[in-house]
N, CA, C and O atoms as a GROMACS GRO file, in nm:
protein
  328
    1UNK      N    1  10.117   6.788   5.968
    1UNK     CA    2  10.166   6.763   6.102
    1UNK      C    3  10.051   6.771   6.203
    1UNK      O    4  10.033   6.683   6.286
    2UNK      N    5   9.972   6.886   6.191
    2UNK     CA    6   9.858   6.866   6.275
    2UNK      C    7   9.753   6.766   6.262
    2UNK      O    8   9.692   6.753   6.368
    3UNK      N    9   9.694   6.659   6.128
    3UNK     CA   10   9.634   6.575   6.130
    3UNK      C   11   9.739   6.464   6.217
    3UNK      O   12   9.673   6.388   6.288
    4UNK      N   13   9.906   6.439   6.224
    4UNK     CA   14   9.946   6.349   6.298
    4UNK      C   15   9.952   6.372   6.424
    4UNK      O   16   9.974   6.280   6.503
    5UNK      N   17   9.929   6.526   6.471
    5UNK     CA   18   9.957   6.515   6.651
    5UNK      C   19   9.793   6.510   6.656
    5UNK      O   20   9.770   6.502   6.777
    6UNK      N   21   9.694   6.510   6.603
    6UNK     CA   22   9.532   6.500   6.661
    6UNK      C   23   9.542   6.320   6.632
    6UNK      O   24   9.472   6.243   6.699
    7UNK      N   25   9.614   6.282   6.550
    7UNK     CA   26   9.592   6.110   6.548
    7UNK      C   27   9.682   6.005   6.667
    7UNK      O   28   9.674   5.882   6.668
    8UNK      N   29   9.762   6.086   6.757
    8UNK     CA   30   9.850   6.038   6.876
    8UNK      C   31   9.929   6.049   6.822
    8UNK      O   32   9.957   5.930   6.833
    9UNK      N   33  10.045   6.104   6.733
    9UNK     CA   34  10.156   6.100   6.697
    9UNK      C   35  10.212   6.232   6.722
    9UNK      O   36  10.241   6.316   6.638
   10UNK      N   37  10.231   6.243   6.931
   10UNK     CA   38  10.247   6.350   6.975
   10UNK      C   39  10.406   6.398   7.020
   10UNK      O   40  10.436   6.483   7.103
   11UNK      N   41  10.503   6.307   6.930
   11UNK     CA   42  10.643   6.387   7.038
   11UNK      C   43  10.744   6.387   6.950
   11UNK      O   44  10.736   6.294   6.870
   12UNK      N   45  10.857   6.473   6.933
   12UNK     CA   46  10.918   6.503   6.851
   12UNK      C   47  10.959   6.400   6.749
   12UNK      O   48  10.947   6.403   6.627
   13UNK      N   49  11.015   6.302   6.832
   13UNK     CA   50  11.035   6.161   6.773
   13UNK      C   51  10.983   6.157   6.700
   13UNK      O   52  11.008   6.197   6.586
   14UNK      N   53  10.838   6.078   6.765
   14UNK     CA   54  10.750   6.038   6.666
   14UNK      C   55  10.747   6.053   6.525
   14UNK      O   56  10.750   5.989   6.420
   15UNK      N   57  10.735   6.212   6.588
   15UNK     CA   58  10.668   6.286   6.449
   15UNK      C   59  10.809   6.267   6.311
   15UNK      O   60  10.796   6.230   6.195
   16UNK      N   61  10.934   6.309   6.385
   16UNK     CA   62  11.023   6.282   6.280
   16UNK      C   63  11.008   6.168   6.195
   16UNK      O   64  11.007   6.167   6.072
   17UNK      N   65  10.989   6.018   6.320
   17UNK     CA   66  10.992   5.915   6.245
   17UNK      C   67  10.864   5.921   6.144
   17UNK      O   68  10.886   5.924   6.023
   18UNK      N   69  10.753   5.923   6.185
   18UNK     CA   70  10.584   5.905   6.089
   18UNK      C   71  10.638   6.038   5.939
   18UNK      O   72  10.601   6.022   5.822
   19UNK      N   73  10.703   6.126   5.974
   19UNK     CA   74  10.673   6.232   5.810
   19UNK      C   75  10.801   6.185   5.774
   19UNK      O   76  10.816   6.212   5.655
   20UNK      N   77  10.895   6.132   5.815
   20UNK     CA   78  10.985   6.166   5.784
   20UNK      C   79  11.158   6.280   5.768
   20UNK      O   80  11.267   6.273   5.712
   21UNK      N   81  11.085   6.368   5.855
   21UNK     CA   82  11.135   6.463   5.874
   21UNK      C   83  11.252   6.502   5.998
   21UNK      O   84  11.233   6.461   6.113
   22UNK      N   85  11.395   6.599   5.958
   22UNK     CA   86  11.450   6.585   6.025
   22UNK      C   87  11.389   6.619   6.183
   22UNK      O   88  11.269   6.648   6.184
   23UNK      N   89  11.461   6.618   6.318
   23UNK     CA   90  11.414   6.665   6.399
   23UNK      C   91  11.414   6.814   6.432
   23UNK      O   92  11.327   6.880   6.488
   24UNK      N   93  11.572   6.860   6.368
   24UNK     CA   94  11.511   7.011   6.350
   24UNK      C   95  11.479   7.070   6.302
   24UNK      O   96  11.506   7.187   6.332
   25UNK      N   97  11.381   7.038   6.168
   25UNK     CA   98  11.301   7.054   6.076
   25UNK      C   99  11.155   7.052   6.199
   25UNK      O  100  11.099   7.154   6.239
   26UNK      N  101  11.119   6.914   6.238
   26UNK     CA  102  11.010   6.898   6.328
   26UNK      C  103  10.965   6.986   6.399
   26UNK      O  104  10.848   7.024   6.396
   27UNK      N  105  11.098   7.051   6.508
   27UNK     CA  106  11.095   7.139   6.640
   27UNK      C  107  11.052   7.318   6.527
   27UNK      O  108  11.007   7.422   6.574
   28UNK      N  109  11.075   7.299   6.430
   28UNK     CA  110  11.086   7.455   6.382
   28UNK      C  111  10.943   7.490   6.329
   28UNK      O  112  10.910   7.597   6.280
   29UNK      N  113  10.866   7.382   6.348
   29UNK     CA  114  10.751   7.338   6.272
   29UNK      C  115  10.692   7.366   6.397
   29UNK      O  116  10.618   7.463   6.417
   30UNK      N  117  10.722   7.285   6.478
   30UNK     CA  118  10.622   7.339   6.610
   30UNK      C  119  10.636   7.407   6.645
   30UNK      O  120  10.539   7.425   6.719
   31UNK      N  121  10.739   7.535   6.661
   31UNK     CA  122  10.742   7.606   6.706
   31UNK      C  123  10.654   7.724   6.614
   31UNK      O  124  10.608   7.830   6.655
   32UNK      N  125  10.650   7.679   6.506
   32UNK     CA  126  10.531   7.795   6.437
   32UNK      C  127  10.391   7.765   6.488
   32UNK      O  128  10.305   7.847   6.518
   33UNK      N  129  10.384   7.656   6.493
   33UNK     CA  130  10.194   7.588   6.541
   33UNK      C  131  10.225   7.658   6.678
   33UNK      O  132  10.139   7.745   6.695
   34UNK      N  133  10.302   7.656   6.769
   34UNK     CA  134  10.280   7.697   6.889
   34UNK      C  135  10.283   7.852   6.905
   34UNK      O  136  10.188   7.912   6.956
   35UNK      N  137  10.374   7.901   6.869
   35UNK     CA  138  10.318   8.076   6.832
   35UNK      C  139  10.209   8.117   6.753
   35UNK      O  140  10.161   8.230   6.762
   36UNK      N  141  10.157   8.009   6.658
   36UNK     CA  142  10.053   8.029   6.615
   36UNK      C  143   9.904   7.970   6.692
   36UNK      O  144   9.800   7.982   6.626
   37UNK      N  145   9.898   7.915   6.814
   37UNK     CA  146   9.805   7.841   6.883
   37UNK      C  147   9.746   7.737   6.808
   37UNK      O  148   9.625   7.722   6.794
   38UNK      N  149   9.852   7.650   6.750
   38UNK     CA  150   9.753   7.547   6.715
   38UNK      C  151   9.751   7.445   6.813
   38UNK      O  152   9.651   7.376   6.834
   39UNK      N  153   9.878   7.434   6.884
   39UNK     CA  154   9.892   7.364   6.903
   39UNK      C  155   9.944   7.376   7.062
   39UNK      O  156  10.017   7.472   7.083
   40UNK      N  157   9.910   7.279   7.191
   40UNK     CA  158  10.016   7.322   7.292
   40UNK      C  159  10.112   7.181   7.365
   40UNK      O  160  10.083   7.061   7.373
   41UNK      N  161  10.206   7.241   7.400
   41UNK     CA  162  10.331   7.195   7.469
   41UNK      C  163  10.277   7.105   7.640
   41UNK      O  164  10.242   7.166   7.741
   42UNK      N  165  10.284   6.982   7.629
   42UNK     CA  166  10.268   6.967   7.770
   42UNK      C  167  10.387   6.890   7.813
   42UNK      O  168  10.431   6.802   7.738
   43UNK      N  169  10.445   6.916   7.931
   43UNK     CA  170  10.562   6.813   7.969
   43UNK      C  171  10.447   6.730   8.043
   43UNK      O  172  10.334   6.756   8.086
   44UNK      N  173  10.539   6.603   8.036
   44UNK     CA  174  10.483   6.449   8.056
   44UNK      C  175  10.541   6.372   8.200
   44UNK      O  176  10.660   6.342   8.189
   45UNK      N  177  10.495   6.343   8.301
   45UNK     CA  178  10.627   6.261   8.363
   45UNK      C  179  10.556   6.130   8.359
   45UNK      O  180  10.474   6.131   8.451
   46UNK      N  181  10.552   6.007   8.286
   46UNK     CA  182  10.486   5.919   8.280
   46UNK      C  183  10.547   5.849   8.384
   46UNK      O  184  10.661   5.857   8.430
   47UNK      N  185  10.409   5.745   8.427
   47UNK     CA  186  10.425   5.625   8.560
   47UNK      C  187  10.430   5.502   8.461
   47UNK      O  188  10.330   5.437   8.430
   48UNK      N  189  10.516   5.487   8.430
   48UNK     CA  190  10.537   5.395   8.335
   48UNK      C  191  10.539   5.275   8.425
   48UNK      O  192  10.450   5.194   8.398
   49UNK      N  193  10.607   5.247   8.511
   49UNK     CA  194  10.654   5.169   8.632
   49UNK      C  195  10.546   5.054   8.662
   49UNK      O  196  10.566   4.940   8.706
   50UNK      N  197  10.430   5.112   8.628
   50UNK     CA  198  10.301   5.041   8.671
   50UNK      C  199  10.214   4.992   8.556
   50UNK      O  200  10.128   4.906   8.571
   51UNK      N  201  10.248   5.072   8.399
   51UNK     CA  202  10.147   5.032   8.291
   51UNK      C  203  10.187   4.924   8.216
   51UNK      O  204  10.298   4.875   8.190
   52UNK      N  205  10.059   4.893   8.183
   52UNK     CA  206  10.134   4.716   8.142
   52UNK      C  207  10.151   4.712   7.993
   52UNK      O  208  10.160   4.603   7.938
   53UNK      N  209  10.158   4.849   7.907
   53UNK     CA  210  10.204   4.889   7.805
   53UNK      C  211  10.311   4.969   7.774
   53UNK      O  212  10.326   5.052   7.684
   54UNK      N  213  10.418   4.915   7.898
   54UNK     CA  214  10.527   4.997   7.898
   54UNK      C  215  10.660   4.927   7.771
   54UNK      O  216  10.758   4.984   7.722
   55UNK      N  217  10.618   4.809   7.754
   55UNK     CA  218  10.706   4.781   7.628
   55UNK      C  219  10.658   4.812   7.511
   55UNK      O  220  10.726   4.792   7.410
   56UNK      N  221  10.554   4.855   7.504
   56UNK     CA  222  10.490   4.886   7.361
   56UNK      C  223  10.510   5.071   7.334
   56UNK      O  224  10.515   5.117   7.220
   57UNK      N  225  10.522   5.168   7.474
   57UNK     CA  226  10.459   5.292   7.451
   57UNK      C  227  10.608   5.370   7.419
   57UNK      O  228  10.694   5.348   7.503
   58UNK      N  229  10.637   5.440   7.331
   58UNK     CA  230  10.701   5.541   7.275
   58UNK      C  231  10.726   5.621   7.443
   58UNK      O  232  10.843   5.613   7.479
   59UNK      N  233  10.652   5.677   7.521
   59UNK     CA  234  10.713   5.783   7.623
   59UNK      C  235  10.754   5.691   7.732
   59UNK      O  236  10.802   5.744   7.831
   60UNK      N  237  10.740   5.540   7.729
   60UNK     CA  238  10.845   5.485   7.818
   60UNK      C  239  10.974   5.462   7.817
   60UNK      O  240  11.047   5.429   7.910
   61UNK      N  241  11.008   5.494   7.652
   61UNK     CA  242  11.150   5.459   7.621
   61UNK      C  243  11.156   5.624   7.595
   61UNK      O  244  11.247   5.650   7.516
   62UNK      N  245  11.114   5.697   7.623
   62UNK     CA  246  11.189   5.843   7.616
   62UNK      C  247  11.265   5.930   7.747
   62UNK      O  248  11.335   6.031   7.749
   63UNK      N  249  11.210   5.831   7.862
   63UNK     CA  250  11.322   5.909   7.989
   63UNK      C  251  11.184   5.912   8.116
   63UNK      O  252  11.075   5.854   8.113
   64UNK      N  253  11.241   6.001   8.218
   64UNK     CA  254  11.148   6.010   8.322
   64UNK      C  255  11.036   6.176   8.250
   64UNK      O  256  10.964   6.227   8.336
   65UNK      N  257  11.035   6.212   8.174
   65UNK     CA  258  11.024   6.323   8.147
   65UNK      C  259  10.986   6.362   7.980
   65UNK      O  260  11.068   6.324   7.897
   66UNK      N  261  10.890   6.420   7.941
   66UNK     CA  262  10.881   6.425   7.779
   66UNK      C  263  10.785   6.550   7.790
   66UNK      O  264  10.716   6.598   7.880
   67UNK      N  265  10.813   6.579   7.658
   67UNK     CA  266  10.706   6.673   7.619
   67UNK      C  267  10.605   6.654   7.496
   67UNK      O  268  10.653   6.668   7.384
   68UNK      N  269  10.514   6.634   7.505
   68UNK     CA  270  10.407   6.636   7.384
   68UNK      C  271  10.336   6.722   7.341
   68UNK      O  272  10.333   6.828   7.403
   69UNK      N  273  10.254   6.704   7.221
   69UNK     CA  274  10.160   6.820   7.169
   69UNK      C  275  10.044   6.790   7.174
   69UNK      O  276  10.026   6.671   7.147
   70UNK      N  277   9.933   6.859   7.202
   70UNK     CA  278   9.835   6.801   7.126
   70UNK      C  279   9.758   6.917   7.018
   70UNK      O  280   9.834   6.987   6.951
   71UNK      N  281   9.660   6.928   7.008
   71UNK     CA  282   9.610   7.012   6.896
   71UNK      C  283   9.444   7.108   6.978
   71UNK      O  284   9.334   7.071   7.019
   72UNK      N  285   9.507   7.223   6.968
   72UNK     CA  286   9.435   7.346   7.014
   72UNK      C  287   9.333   7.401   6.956
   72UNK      O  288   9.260   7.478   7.019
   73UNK      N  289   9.308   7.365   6.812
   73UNK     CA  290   9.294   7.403   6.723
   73UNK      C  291   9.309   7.350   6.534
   73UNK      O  292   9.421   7.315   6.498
   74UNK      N  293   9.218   7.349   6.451
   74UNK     CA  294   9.260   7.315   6.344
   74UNK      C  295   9.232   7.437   6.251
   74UNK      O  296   9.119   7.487   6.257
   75UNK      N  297   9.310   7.481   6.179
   75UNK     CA  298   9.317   7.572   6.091
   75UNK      C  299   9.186   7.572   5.993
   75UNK      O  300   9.177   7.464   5.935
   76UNK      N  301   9.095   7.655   5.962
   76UNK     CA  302   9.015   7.606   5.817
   76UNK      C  303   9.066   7.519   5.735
   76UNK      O  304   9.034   7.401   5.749
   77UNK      N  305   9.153   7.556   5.634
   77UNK     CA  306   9.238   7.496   5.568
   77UNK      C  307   9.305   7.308   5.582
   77UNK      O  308   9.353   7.230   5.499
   78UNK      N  309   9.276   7.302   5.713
   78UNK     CA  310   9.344   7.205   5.767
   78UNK      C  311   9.229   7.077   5.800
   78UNK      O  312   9.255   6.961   5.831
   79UNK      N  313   9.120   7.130   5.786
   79UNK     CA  314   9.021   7.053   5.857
   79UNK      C  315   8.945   6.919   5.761
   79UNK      O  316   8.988   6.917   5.645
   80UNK      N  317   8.845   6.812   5.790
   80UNK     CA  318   8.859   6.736   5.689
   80UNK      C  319   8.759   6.758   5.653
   80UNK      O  320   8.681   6.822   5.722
   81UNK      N  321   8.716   6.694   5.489
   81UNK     CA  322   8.621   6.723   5.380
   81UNK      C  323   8.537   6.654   5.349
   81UNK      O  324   8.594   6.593   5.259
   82UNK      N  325   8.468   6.625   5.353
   82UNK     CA  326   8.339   6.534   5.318
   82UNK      C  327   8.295   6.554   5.185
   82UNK      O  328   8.197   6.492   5.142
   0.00000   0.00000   0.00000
């Protein structure tokens, strides 16, 4: 989950749709990365009104209001390998 919210696949949605996973499976998930600081919570109020990628972008069809993640942090474990 944290390689998909560092790749833009930042909002509950999303994320359900990209792993597969239910949504309250998703939210229970973040809520461990977020007590654990991996990760933080930002509410969103996008100006959608004006971007000319408003039929393409996921937080224009989510409301006046969203919350996303991004990544605080990557775990050792989590990080990539060369």
């Amino acid at each position: 989950m944290l390689k998909a919210i560092k790749r833009g696949i930042n909002t509950v949605e999303a994320l359900s749709a990209a792993l597969k996973l239910p949504r309250g499976k998703i939210e229970a998930i973040l809520g461990l990365l977020l007590s654990q600081g991996y990760i933080r919570e930002e509410n969103v109020k996008p100006g959608c009104f004006a971007c000319p990628l408003k039929r393409f972008c996921i937080v224009s069809r989510l409301g006046s209001k969203t919350r996303i993640y991004t990544v605080v942090k990557m775990p050792e474990w989590c990080r990539e390998r060369n």
